[in-house]
N, C-alpha and C positions, 0 to 999 in steps of 0.2 A: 504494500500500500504506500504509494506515495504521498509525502508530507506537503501541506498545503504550504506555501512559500509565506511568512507572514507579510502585513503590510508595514510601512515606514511612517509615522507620524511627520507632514511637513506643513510647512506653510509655502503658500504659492502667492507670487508679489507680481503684478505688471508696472515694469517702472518705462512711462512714456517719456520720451525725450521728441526734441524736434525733428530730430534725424529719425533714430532707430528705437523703434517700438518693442519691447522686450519683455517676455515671463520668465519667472525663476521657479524654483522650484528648491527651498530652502531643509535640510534635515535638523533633527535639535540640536544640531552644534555647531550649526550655520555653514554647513559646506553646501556647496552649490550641487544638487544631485543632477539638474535638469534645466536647460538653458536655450530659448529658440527666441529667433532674433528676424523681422521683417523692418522693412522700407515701405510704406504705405507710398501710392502718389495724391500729391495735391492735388486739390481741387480747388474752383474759382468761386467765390464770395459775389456776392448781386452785385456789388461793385467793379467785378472783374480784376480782382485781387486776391494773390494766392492765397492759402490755408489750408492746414488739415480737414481731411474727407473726412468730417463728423461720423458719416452713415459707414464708412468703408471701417474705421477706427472701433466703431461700434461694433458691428460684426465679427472684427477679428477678435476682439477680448472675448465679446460671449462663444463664437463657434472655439476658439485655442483655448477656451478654459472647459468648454464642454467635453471635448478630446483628452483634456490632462485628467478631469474627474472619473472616466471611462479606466484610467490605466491603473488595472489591479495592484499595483505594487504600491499608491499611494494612500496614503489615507492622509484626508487636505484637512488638518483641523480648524486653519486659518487661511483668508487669504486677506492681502492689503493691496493698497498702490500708491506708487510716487509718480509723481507727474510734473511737468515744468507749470510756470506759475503767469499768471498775469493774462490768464484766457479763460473766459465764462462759458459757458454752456445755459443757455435760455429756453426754458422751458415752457410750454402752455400749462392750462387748468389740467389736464390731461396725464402730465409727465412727459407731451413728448417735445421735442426740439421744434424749436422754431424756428432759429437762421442759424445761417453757420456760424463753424466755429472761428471768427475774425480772429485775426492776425496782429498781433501785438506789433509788429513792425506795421502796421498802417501807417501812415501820417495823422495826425489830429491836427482838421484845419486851425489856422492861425485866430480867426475870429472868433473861434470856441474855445480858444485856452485863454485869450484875451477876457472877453466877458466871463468864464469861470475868473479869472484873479479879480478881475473886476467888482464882482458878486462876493468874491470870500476873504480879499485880500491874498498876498502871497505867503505869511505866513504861514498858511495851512501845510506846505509845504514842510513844513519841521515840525508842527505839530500832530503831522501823522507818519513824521520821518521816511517821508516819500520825496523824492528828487522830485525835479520837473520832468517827466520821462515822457510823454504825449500815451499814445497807448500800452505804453506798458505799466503807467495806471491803470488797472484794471475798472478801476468806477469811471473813469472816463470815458472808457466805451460803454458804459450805461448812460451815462450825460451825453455822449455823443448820438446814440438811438433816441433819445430821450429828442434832442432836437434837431436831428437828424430826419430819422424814421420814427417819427412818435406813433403810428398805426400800428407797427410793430412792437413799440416801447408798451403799447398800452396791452398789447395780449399777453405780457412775459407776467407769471403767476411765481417760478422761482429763477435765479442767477444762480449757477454753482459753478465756483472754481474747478477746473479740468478732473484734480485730482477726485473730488468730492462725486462729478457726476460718474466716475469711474465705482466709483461707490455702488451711488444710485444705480446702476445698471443691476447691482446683486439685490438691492435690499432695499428697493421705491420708496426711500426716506430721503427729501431734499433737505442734508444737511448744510451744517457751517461748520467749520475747522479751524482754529487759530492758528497755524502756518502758513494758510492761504491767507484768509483775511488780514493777516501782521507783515505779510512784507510788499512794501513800494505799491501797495494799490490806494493809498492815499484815504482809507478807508476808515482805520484804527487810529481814533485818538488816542496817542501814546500815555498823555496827561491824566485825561481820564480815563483812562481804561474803559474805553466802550467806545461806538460807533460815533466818527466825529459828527456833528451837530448839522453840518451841509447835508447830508446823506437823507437825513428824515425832512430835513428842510423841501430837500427835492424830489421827497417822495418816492426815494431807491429802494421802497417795499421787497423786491425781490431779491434783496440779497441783507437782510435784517435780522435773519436766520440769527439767535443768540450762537455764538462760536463754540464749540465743545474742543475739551484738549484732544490732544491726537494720541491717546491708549485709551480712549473708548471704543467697542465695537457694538454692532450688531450683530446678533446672535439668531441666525437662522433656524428658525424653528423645526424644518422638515427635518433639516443634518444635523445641528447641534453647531454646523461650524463659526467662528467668530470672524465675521467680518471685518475689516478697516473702515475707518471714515477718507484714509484715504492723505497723504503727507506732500507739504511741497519740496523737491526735489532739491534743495538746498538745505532747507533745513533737514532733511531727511539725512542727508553725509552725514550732517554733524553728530546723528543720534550714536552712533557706535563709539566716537571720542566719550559722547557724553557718560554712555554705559559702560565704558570700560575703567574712565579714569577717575581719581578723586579729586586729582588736583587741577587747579585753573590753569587754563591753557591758552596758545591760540591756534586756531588751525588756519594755515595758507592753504588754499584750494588753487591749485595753476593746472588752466588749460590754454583755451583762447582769453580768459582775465584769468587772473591773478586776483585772489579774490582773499582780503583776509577777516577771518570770522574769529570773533571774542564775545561767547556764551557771559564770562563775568565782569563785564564792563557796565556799570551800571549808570554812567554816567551820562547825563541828558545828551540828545544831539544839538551841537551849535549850527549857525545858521553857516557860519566860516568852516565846520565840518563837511559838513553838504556842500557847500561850493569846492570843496576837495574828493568830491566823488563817494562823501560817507553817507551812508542813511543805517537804519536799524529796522532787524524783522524778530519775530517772536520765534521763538524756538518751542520743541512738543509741550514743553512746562505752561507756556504763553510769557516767558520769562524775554526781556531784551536781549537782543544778541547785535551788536555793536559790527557795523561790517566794512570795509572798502575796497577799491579796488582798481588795477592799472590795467590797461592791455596790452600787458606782457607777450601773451601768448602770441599775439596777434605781430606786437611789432618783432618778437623775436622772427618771425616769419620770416617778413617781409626784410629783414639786415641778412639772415644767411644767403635769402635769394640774391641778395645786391654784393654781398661779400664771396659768395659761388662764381658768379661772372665777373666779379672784377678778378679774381685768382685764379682764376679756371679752373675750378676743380668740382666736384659733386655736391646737390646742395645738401646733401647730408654728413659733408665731411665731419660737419662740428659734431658730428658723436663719435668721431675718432680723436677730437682735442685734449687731451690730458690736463688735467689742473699744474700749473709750473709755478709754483710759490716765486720762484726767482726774476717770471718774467711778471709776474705782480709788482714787487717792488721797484722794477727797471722803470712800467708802465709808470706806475705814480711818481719816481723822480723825473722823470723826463715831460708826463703832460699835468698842466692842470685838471684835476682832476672832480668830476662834479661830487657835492656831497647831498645829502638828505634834508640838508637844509636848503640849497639850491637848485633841487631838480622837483622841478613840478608833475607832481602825479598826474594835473588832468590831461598833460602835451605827452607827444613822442619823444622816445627816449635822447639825452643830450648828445647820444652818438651820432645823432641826424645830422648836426652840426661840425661835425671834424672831418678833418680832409684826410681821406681814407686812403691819395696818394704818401702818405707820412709813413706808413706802417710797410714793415721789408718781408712780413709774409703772412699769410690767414692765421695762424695762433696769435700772433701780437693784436691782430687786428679783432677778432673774435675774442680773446682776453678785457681786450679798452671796450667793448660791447657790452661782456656781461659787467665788467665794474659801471658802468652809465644806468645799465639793465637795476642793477642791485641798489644803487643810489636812492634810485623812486623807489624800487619794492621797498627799503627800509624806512620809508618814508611813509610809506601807505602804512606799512604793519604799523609805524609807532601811532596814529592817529585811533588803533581799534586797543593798541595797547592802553593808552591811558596813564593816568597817574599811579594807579595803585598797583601797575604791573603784573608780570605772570611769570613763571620760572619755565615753563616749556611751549616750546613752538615746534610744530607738528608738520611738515610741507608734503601734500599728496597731489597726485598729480605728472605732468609732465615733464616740471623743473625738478620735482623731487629723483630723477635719475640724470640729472645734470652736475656733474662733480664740482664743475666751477662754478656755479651758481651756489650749491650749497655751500662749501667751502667758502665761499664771500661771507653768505649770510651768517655763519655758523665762527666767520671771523668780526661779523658789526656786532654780533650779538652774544661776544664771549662770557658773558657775565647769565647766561642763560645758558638751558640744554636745546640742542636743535637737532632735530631727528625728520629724517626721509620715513616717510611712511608709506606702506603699501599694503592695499586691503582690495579685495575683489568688489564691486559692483555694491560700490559703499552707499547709492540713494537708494537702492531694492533692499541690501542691508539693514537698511535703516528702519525702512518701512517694517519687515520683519520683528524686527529688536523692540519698536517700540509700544506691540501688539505683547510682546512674548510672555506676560503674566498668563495671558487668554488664551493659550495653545500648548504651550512648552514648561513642563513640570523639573527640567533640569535646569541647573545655573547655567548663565552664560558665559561661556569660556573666556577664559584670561588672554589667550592667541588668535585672537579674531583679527587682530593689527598687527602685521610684520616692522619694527623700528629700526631703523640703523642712526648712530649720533652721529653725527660730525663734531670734531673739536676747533 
């Protein structure tokens, strides 16, 4: 008689990004058992403007999670989602969609954001530590339908954040989530802890939803299983730092930004912060989380491309460049060198500025790069750092397998510990971890995050 194969207790996470649409398929120890990954195509918005295929996006969560509940070896006691942030999903009296899923890169005309400041003043802008972003204020494309398309502003019954309807698709409860509602939708009075005062003023009924923290579920009656409400994909990284450490950290997030996140900075945002690219979003607690950010990623691009053809060589030489302590010191006696006080986070890096004829070959030249490069980062990190400071800084990401990058920073910040970090599929992670009361009866392991220092 053959033994029936038991089943695997897991939780299964769809963490949507812009690009790549992805399910996991999580075990109690958080190893990844189960991994399938598509590229949805866009679709065109009544404006004739791209954005994700609502209906196309819809389908593939419920038909790929139908498939994964079918597969005997699971048993899903949980599932959540992460999803990127600053994109509604509008609903009728019904449940169901009403227009697309608009695109946070829209433009917001000029005469709307004009009469919004008009109407609230600009302060609201720090008062709900939202930059000026045009759509990627998220209440703005409700103000924008609102007098845009008001025929359609007037059928929307609920708004729900991407992650949230991701939600509602398992469990026909139009929630609210403090991860969504707390970061750059200009929506959360940070002062008051509650919806700023414009919002009811304008009659944003459908997204008024009181916010619940993000380790509540619903709990599916037929299966028992415990639903997510659903996380935003930023805050969602942070969750694994948050559960695994005790002590106050920072964590640098580099991709295309450079992104630095400080969970214990409790300190108000200035208005001169914000003009520095800072704002603040809530983390699963609804606790501030102090953030900023350069685009690193982006301008690092854009110099290897320019530093490849002027050298001729391959544009990915620079991951054959070795860190030269020797040719550090040479750099700084020979150019002026920018410091953290002189290089402005919100411009391109100071390297834009030097005659790139100077340099006798790609390491020197790619060297004077990341020191210009590391100037603003240490710039940015100090504005999330604060007064009260923190003893470890965390860098995951792209830069965190850059030797000379870390070595820089790991030399501004010798009075600190600085560690490369690397963790698999850290916003699905997150989602995971921060359900795991409601699924997973074992501790959460100590090794979820791979460290290396630098000294």
């Amino acid at each position: 008689m053959t033994q029936k194969k038991a089943t695997i207790p897991v939780c299964a996470v769809f963490d949507i990004g812009k690009t790549n649409k992805k399910l996991l398929v999580f075990d109690q120890n958080y190893q990844i058992l189960h991994e399938e990954q598509v590229q949805l195509d866009e679709s065109l918005d009544d404006d004739g403007f791209p954005s994700d295929d609502l209906l196309q996006l819809t389908n593939w969560i419920k038909n790929s999670f139908q498939v994964l509940s079918e597969n005997p070896n699971y048993d899903i006691r949980a599932l959540n989602f992460s999803a990127y942030g600053a994109s509604l999903v509008h609903l009728d009296g019904n449940g169901k969609p009403l227009a697309a899923l608009y695109n946070y890169l829209k433009t917001l005309p000029k005469t709307l954001r004009n009469d919004f400041v008009e109407k609230y003043g600009s302060d609201i802008y720090r008062q709900t530590a939202s930059p000026d972003l045009g759509m990627l204020n998220s209440a703005m494309q409700l103000y924008w339908l609102k007098n845009q398309k008001p025929s359609l502003f007037h059928l929307i019954r609920h708004s729900l954040h991407l992650p949230q309807y991701c939600s509602f698709l398992f469990t026909g409860q139009p929630l609210s989530e403090i991860t969504s509602v707390g970061c750059h939708t200009l929506l959360w009075d940070y002062e008051k802890h509650n919806y700023h005062a414009w919002v009811e003023a304008e009659h944003l009924h459908s997204v008024q939803q009181k916010p619940m923290l993000t380790n509540e579920v619903v709990v599916d009656t037929a299966t028992g299983r415990a639903i997510g409400i659903g996380v935003h994909d930023s805050s969602s990284a942070l969750v694994p730092y948050l559960r695994t450490f005790d002590e106050e950290f920072v964590l640098l997030s580099t991709g295309t930004w450079a992104i630095s996140l400080n969970p214990f900075n409790q300190e108000p945002l200035t208005t001169a912060e914000m003009a520095k690219d800072c704002l603040s979003y809530l983390n699963y607690e609804g606790k501030p989380v102090k953030a900023s950010r350069i685009f690193a990623g982006n301008e690092h691009e854009r110099q290897v491309k320019h530093l490849a053809d002027y050298f001729n060589v391959n544009v990915n030489y620079y991951k054959e460049v070795r860190f030269d302590t020797n040719l550090i010191m040479h750099l700084r006696k020979k150019y002026k060198q920018a410091t953290p006080e002189t290089a402005d986070v919100t411009l391109d890096s100071p390297f834009v500025e030097r005659n790139i004829n100077l340099f006798k070959s790609y390491e020197e030249a790619y060297h004077q790069f990341m020191l210009d490069l590391v100037a603003q980062q240490i710039a940015s990190l100090r504005l999330t750092i604060g007064r009260k400071g923190v003893r470890k800084i965390f860098v995951e990401g792209g830069f965190s397998k850059n030797e000379i990058f870390m070595n820089l920073l790991a030399d501004a910040f010798f009075h600190k510990q600085v560690f490369a970090s690397e963790i698999a599929q850290a916003s699905a992670l997150g989602a995971a971890l921060v359900i795991h009361e409601h699924w997973n009866s074992q501790p959460i392991p100590e090794q979820i995050i791979r460290l290396k220092r630098y000294y």
